[in-house]
VMD Tcl script that builds the backbone (N, CA, C; Angstrom):
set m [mol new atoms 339]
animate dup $m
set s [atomselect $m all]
$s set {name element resname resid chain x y z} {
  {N N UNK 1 A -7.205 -12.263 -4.698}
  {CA C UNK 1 A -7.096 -10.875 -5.097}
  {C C UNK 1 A -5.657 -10.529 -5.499}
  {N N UNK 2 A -4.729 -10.862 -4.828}
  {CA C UNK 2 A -3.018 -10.884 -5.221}
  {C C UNK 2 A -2.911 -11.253 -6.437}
  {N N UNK 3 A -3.666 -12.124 -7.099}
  {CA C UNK 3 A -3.060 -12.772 -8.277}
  {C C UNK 3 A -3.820 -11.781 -9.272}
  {N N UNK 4 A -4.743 -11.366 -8.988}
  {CA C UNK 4 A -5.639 -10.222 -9.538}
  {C C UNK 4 A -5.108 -9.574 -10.376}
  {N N UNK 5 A -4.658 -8.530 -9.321}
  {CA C UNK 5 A -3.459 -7.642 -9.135}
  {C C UNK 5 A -2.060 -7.575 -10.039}
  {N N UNK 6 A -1.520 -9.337 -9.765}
  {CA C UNK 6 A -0.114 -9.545 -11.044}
  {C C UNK 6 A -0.692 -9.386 -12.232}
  {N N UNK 7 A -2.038 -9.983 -12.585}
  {CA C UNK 7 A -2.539 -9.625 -14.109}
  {C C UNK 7 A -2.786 -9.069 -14.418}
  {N N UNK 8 A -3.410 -7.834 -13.855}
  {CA C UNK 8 A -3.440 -6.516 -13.950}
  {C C UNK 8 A -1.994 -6.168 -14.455}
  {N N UNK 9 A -0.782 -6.113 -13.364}
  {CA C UNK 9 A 0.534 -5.586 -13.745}
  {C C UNK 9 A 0.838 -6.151 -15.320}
  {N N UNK 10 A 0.672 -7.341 -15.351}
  {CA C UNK 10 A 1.200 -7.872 -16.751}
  {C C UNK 10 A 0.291 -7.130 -17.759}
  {N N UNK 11 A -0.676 -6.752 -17.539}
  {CA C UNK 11 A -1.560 -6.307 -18.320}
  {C C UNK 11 A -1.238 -4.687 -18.650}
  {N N UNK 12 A -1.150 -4.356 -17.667}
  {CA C UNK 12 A -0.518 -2.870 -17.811}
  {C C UNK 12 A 0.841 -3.243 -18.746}
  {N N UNK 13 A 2.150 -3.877 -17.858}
  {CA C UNK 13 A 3.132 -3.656 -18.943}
  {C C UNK 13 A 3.083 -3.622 -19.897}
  {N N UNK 14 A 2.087 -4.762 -20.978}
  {CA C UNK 14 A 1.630 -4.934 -22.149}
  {C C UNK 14 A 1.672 -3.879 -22.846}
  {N N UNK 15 A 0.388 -2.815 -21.952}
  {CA C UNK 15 A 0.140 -1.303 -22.784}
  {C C UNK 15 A 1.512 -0.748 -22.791}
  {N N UNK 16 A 2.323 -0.525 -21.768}
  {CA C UNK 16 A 2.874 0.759 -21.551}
  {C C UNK 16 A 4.069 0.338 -22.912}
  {N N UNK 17 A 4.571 -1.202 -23.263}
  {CA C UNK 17 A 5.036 -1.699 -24.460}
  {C C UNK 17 A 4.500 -1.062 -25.666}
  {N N UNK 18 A 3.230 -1.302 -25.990}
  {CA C UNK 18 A 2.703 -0.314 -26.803}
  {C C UNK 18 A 2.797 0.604 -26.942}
  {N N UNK 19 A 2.357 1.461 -25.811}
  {CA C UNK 19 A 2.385 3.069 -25.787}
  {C C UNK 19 A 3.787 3.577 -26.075}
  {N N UNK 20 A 4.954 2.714 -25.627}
  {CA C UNK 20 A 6.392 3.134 -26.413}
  {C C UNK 20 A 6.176 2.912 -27.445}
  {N N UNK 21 A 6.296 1.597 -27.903}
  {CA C UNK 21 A 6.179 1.643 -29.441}
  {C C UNK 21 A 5.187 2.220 -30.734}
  {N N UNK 22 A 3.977 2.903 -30.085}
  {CA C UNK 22 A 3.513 4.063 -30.958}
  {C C UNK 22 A 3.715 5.580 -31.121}
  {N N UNK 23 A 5.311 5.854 -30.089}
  {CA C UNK 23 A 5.799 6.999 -30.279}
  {C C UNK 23 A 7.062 6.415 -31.073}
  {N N UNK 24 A 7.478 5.435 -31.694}
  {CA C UNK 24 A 8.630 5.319 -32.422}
  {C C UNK 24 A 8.586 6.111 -33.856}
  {N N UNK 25 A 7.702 6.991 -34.267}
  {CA C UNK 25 A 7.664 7.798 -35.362}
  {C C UNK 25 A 7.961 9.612 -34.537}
  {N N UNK 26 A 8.075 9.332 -33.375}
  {CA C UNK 26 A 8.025 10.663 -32.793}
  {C C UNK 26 A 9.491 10.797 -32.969}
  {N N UNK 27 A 9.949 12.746 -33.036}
  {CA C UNK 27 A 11.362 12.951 -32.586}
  {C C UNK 27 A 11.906 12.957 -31.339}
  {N N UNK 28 A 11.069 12.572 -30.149}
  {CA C UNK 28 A 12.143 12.358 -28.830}
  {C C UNK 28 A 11.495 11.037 -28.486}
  {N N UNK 29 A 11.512 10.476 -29.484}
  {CA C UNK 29 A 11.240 8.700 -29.155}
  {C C UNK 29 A 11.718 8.013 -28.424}
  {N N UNK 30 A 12.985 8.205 -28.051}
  {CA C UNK 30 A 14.060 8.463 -26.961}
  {C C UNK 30 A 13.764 8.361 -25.271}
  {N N UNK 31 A 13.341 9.207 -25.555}
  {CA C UNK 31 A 12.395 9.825 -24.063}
  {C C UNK 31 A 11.610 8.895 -23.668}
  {N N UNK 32 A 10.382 8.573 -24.507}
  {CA C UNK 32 A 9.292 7.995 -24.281}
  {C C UNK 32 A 9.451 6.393 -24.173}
  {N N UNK 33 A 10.883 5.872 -24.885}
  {CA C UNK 33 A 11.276 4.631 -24.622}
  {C C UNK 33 A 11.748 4.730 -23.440}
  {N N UNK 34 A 11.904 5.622 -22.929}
  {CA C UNK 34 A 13.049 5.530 -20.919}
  {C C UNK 34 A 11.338 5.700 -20.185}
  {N N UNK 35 A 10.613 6.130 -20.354}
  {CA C UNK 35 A 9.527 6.413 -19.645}
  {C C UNK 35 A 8.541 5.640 -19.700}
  {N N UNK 36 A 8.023 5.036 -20.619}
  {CA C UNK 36 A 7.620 4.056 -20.789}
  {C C UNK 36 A 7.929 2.535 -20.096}
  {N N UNK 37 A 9.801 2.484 -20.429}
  {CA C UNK 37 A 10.171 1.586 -19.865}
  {C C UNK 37 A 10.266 1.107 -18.804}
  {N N UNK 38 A 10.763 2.511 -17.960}
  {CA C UNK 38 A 10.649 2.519 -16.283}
  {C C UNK 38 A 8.901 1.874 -16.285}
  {N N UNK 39 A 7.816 2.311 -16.774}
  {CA C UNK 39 A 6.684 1.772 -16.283}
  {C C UNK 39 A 6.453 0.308 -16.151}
  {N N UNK 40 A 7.310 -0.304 -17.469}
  {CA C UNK 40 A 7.351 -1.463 -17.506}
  {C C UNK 40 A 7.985 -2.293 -16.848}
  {N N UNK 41 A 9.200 -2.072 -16.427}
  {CA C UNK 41 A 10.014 -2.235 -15.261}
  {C C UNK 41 A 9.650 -2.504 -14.062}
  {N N UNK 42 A 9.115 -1.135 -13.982}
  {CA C UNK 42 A 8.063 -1.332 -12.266}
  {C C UNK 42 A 6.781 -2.158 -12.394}
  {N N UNK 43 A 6.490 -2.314 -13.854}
  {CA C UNK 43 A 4.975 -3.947 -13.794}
  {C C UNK 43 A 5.668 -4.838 -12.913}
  {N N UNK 44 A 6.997 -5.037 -14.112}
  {CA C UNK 44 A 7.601 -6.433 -14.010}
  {C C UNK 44 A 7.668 -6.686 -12.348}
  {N N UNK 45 A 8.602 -5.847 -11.820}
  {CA C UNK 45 A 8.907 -5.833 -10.616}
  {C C UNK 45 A 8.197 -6.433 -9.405}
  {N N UNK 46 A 6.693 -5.159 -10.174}
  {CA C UNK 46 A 5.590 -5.690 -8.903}
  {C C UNK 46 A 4.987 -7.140 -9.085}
  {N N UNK 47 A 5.355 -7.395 -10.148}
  {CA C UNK 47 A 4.906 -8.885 -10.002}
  {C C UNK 47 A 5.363 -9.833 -9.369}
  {N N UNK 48 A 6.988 -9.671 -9.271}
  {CA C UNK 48 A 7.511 -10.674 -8.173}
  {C C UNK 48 A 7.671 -9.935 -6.941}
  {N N UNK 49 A 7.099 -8.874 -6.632}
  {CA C UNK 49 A 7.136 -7.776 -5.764}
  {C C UNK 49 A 8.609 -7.724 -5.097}
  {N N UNK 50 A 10.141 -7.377 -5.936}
  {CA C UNK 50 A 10.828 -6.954 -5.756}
  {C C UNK 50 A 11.236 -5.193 -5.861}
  {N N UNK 51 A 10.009 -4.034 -5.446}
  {CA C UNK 51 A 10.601 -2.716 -5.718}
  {C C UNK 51 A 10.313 -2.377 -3.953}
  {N N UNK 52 A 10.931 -1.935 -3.301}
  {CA C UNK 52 A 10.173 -0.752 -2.207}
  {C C UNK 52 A 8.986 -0.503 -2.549}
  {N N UNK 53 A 8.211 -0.298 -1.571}
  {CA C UNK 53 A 6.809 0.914 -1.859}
  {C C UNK 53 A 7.223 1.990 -2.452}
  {N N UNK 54 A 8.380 2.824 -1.948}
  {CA C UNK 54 A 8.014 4.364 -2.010}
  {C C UNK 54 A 9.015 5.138 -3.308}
  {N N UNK 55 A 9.254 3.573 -4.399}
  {CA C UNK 55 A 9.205 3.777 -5.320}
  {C C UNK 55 A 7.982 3.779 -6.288}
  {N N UNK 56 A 7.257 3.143 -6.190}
  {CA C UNK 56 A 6.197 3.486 -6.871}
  {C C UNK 56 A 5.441 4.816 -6.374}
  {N N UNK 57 A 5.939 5.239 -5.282}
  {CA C UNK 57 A 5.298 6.797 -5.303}
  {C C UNK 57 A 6.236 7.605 -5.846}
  {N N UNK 58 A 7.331 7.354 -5.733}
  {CA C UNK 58 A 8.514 8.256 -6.589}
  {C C UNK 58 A 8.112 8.533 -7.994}
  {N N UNK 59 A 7.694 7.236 -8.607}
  {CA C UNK 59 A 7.577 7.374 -10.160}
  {C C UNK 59 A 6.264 8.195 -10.511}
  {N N UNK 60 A 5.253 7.886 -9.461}
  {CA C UNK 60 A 4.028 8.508 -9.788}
  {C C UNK 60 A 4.092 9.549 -9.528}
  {N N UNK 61 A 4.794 10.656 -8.826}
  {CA C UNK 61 A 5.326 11.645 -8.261}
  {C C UNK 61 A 5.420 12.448 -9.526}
  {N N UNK 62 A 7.232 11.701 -10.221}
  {CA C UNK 62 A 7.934 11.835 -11.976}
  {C C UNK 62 A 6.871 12.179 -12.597}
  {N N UNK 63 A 5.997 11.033 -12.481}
  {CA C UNK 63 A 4.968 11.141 -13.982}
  {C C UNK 63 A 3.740 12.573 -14.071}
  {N N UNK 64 A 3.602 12.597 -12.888}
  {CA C UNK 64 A 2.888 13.286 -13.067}
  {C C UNK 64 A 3.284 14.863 -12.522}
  {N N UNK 65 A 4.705 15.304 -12.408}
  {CA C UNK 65 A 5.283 16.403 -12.531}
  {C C UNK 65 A 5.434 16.869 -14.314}
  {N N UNK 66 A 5.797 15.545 -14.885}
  {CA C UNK 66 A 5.736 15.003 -16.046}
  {C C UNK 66 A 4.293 15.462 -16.711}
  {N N UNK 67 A 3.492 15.246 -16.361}
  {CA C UNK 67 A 2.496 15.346 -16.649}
  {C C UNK 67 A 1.777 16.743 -16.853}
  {N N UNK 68 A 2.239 17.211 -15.961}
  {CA C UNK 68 A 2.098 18.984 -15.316}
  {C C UNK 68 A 3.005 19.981 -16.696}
  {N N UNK 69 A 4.171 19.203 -17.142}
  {CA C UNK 69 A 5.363 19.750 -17.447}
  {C C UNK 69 A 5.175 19.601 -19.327}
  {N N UNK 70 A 4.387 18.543 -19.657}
  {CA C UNK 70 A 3.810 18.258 -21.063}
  {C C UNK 70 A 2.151 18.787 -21.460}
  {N N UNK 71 A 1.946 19.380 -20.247}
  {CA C UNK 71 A -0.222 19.470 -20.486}
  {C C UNK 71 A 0.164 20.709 -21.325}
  {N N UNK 72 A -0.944 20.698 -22.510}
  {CA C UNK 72 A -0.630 22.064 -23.600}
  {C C UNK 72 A -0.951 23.013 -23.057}
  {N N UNK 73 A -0.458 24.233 -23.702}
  {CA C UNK 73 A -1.439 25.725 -23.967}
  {C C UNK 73 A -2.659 25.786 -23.686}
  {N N UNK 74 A -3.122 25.451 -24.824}
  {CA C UNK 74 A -4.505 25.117 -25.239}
  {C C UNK 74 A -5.209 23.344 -25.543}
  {N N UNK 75 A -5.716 22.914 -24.190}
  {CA C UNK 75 A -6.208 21.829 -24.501}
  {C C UNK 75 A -7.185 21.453 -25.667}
  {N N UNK 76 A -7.181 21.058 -26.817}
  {CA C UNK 76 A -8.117 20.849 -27.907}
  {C C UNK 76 A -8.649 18.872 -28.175}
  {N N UNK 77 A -8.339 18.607 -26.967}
  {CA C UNK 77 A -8.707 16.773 -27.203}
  {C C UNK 77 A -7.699 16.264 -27.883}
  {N N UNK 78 A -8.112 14.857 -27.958}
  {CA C UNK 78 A -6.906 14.077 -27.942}
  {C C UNK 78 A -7.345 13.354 -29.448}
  {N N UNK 79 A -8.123 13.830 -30.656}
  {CA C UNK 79 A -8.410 13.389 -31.576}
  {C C UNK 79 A -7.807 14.421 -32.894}
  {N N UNK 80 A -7.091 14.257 -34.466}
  {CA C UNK 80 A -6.876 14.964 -34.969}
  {C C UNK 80 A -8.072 14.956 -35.486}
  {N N UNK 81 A -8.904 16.379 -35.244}
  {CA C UNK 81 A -10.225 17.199 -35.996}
  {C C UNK 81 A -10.380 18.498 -36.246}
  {N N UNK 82 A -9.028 18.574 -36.868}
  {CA C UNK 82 A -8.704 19.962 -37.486}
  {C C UNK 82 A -8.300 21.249 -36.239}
  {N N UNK 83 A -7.770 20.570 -35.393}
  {CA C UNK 83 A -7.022 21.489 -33.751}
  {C C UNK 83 A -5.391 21.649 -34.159}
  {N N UNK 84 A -4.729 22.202 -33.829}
  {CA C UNK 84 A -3.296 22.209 -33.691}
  {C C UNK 84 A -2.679 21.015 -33.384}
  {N N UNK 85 A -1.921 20.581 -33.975}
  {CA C UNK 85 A -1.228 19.007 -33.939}
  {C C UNK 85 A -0.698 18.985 -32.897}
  {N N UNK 86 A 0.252 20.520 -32.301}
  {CA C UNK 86 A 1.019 20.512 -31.225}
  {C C UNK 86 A 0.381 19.964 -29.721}
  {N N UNK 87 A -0.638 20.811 -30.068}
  {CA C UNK 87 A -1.677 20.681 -28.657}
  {C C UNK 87 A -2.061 19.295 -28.702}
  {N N UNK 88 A -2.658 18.801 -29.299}
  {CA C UNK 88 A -3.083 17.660 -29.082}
  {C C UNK 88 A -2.090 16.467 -29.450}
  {N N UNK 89 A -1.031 16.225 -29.386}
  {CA C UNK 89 A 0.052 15.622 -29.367}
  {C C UNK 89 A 0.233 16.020 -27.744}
  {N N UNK 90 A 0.954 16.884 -27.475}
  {CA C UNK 90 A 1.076 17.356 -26.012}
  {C C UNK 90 A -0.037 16.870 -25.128}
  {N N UNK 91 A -1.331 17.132 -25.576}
  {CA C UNK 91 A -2.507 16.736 -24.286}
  {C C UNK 91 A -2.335 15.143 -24.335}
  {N N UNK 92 A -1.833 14.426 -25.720}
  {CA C UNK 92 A -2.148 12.426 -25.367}
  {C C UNK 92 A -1.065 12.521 -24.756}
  {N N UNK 93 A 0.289 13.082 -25.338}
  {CA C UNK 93 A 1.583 12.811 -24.170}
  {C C UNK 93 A 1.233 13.018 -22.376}
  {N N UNK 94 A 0.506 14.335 -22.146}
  {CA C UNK 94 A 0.232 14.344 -20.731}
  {C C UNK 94 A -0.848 13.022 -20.253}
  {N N UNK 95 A -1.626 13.154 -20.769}
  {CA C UNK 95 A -2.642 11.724 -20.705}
  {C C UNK 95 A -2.195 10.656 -19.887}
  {N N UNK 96 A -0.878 10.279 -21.280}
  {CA C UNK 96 A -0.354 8.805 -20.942}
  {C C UNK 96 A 0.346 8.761 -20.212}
  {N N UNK 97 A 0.961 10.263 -19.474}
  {CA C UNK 97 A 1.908 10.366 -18.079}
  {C C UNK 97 A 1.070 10.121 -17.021}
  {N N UNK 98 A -0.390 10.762 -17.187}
  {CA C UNK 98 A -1.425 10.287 -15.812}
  {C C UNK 98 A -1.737 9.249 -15.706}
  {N N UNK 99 A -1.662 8.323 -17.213}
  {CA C UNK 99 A -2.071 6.595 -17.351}
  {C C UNK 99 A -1.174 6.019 -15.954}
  {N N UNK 100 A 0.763 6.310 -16.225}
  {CA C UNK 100 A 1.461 5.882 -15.909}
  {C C UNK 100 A 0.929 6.211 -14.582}
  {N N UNK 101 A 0.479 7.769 -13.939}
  {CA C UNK 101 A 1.066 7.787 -12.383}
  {C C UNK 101 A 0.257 7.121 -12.039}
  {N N UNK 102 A -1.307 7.117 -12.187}
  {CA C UNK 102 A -2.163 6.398 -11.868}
  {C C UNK 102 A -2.334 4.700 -11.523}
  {N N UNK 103 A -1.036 4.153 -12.379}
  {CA C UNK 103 A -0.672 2.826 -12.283}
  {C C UNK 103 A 0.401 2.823 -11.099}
  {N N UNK 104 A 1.215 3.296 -10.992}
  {CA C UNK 104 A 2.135 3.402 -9.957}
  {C C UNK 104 A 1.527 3.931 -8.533}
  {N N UNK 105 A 0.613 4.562 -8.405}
  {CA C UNK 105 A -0.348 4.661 -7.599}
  {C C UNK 105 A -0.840 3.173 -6.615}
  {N N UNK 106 A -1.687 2.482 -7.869}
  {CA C UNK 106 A -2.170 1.718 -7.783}
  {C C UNK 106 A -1.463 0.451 -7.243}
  {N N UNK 107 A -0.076 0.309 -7.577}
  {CA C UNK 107 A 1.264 -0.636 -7.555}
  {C C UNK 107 A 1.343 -0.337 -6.148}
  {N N UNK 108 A 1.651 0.921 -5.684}
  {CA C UNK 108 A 2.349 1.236 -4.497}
  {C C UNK 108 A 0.966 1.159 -3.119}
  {N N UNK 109 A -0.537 1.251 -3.630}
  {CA C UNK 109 A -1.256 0.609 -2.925}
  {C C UNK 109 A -1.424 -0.647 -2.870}
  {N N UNK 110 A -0.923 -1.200 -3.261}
  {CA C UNK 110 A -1.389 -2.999 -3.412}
  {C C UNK 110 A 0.331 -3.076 -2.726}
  {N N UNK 111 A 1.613 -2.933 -2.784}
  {CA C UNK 111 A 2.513 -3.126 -2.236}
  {C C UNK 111 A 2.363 -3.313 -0.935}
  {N N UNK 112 A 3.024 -4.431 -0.256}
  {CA C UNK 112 A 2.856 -4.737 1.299}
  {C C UNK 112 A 4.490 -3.329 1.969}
  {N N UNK 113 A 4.699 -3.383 2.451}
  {CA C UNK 113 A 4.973 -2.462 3.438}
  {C C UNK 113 A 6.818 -3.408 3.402}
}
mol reanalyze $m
mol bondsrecalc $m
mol representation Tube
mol addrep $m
């Protein structure tokens, strides 16, 4: 089940690589490369399980204050079908902050003590 678990992490980092690099057309691309990265960071980490536990609750904590701090106005889905670009830009950004806490979650349950 441990080894499970690392492929999972590698598997996650993979995305969260992605998920930066499909905001590189965005204007705070910036951002989403530090946030992203930290996710990737903490894969890497948990794979040789060099972080504390109660960092991975820290980050999931971030992300999803994060998360709270990007959710739109008006939620209209996460597809362009003629909704406000803003909103639904904002609702995938909050999304992929719950992707993240939800993984760090998951990190900091599988972490031994």
């Amino acid at each position: 089940m441990k080894v499970f678990f690392k492929i999972l992490a590698f598997a996650f980092g993979g995305y969260f690589v992605w998920a930066a690099s499909v905001n590189a057309n965005d204007q705070d691309a910036t951002l989403w490369y530090f946030i992203y990265g930290a996710a990737v960071v903490a894969s890497l980490l948990f794979i040789v399980n060099a972080l504390p536990k109660m960092v991975y609750m820290i980050l999931a904590v971030l992300f999803v204050i994060g998360g709270i701090l990007f959710w739109p106005e008006t939620y209209e889905g996460l597809s362009i079908d003629g909704g406000d670009i803003k909103n639904i830009e904002e609702g995938r950004e909050a999304l992929g902050l719950g992707i993240n806490a939800l993984v760090m979650l998951l990190y900091w349950w599988r972490t031994p003590k």
